[in-house]
Structures are given as structure tokens and as C-alpha cells.
C-alpha positions as a Markdown table, in Angstrom:
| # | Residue | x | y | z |
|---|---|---|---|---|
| 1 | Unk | -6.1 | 8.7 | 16.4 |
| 2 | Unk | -9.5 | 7.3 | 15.8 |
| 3 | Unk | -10.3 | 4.4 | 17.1 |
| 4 | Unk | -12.2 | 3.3 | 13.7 |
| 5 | Unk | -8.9 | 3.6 | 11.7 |
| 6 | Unk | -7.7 | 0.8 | 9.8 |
| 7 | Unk | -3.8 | 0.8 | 10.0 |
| 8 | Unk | -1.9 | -2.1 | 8.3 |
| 9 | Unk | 1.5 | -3.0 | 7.1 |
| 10 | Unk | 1.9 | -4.8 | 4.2 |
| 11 | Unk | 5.0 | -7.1 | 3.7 |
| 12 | Unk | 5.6 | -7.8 | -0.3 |
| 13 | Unk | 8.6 | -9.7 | -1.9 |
| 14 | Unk | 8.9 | -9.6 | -5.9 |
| 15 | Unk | 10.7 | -11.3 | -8.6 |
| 16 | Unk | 14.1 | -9.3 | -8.4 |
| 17 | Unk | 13.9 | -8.8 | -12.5 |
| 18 | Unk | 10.9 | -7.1 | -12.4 |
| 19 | Unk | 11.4 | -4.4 | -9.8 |
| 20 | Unk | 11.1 | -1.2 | -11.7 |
| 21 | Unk | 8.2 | -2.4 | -13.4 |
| 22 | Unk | 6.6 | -3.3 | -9.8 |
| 23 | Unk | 7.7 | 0.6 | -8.8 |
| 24 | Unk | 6.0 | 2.4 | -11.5 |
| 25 | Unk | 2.6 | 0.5 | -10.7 |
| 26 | Unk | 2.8 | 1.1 | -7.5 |
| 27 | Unk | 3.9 | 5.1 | -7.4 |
| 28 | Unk | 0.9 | 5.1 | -9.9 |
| 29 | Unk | -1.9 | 2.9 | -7.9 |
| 30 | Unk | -0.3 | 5.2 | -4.3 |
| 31 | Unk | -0.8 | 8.7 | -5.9 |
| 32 | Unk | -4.5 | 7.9 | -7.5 |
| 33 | Unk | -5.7 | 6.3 | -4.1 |
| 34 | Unk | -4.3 | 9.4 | -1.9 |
| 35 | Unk | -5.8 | 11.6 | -4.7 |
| 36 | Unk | -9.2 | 10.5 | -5.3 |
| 37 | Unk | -10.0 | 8.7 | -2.1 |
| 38 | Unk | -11.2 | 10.6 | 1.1 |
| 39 | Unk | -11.0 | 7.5 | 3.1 |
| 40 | Unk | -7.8 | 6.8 | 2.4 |
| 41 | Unk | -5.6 | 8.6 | 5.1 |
| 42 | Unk | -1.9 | 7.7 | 3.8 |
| 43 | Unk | 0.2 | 5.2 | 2.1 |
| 44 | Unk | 3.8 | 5.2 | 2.2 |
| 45 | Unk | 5.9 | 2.7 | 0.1 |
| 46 | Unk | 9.8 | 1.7 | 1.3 |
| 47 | Unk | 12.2 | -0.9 | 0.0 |
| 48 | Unk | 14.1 | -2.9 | 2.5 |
| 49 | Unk | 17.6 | -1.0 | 2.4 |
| 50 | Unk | 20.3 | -3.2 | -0.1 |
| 51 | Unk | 16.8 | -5.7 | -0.7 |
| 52 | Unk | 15.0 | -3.7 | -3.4 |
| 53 | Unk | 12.7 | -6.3 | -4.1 |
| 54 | Unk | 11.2 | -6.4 | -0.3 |
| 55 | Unk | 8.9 | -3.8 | -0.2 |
| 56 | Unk | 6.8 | -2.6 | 2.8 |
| 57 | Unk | 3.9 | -0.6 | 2.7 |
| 58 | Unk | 2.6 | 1.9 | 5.7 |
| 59 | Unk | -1.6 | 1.5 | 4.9 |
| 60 | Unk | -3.6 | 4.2 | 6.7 |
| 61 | Unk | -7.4 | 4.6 | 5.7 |
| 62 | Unk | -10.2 | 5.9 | 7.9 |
| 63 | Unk | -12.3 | 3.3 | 8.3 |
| 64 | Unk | -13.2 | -0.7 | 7.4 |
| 65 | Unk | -15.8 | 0.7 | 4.8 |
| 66 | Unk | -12.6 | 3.2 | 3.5 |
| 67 | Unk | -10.4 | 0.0 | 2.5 |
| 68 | Unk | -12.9 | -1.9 | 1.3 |
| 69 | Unk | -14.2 | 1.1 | -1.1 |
| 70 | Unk | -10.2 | 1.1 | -2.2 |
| 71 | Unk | -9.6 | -2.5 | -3.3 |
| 72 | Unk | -12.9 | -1.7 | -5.4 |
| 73 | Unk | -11.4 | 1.0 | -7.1 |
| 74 | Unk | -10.3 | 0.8 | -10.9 |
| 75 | Unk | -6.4 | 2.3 | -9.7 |
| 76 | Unk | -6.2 | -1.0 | -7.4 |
| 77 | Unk | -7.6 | -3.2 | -9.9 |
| 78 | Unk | -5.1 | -2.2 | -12.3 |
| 79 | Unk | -2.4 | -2.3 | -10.2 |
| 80 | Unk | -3.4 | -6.1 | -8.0 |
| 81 | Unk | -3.8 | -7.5 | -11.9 |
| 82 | Unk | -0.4 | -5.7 | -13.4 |
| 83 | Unk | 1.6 | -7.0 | -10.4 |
| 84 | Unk | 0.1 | -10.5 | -10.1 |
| 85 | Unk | 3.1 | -12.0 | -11.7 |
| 86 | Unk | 5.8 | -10.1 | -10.0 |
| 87 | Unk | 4.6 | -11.0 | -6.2 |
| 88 | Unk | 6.1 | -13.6 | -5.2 |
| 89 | Unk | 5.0 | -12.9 | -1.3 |
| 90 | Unk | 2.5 | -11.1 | 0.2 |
| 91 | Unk | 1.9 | -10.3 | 4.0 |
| 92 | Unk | -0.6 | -8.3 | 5.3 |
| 93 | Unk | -0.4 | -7.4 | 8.9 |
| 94 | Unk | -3.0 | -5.6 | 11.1 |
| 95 | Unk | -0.9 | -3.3 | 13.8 |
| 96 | Unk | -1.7 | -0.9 | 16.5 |
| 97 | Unk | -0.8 | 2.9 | 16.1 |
| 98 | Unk | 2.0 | 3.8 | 18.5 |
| 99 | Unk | 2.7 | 7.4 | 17.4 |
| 100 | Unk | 2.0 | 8.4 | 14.0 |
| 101 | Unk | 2.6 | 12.2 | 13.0 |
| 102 | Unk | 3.1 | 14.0 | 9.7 |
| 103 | Unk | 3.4 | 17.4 | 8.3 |
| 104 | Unk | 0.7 | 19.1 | 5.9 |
């Protein structure tokens, strides 16, 4: 893995009540930025088994100039301003790749 990739995990909590809504944003903001952004490697979305308002989100892009470029993008934008009111915590967390694989 490159040494210049930015991997991060974010830690999110949200308003039980407005869960779906929270989902639906963020399938949409997940499939635009893998879509339409080259620097953005993977994101994978999970909900804390039998906690579906803690979510936890797997960030891979290629570079720092990668994830700055996506919180730029309109498909962020819309989804950081949509969400505002359902977050009630947010926790961003820098980590170290250990072993990462997927399948094409």
C-alpha cells in the first residue's frame, strides 16, 4: 500500500429517528465519490450490529490532495449540509493499514 494513502475511519452517531433518511444520503454521497473521483480508492459504510444509528465508515483515498478534492465536491456538500441535523457525533480517526485486500 502506498505510503501517500490517506486511510481513516470515521465514527458517526445520529438521531435514532432519522436513520433512513441518514442512509439514503449517504449510499448516494458513497456511490458519486467512488464514481466520479479517481482519488478516492474506497469507502465502505457499516452500522454497529443491533445500534443502527452508529455508523462507521472505512475512508480510503489516494492521497492528502485526493480527500481534500472530495470534501470540495458538490456530492459531499450535499450530503455534510443534508445530514447536519441528524449527527449528533462525529469522530474522525487517522489509522495505519494492517492488511487491506479486495476483489475487482
Amino acid at each position: 500500500m502506498s505510503k501517500n494513502k490517506i486511510v481513516r475511519m470515521a465514527e458517526i452517531e445520529l438521531d435514532p429517528g432519522q436513520v433512513e433518511a441518514y442512509r439514503a444520503l449517504l449510499s448516494e454521497e458513497i456511490e458519486a465519490a467512488v464514481a466520479l473521483e479517481d482519488g478516492v480508492l474506497s469507502l465502505s459504510a457499516v452500522a454497529v450490529k443491533d445500534s443502527p444509528h452508529k455508523i462507521r465508515i472505512l475512508e480510503v483515498y489516494a492521497d492528502q490532495e485526493a480527500y481534500e478534492a472530495h470534501l470540495l465536491t458538490p456530492h459531499f456538500l450535499k450530503y455534510k449540509t443534508g445530514t447536519a441535523g441528524m449527527v449528533t457525533s462525529l469522530i474522525l480517526i487517522d489509522v495505519e493499514p494492517v492488511a487491506m485486500a479486495a476483489k475487482q
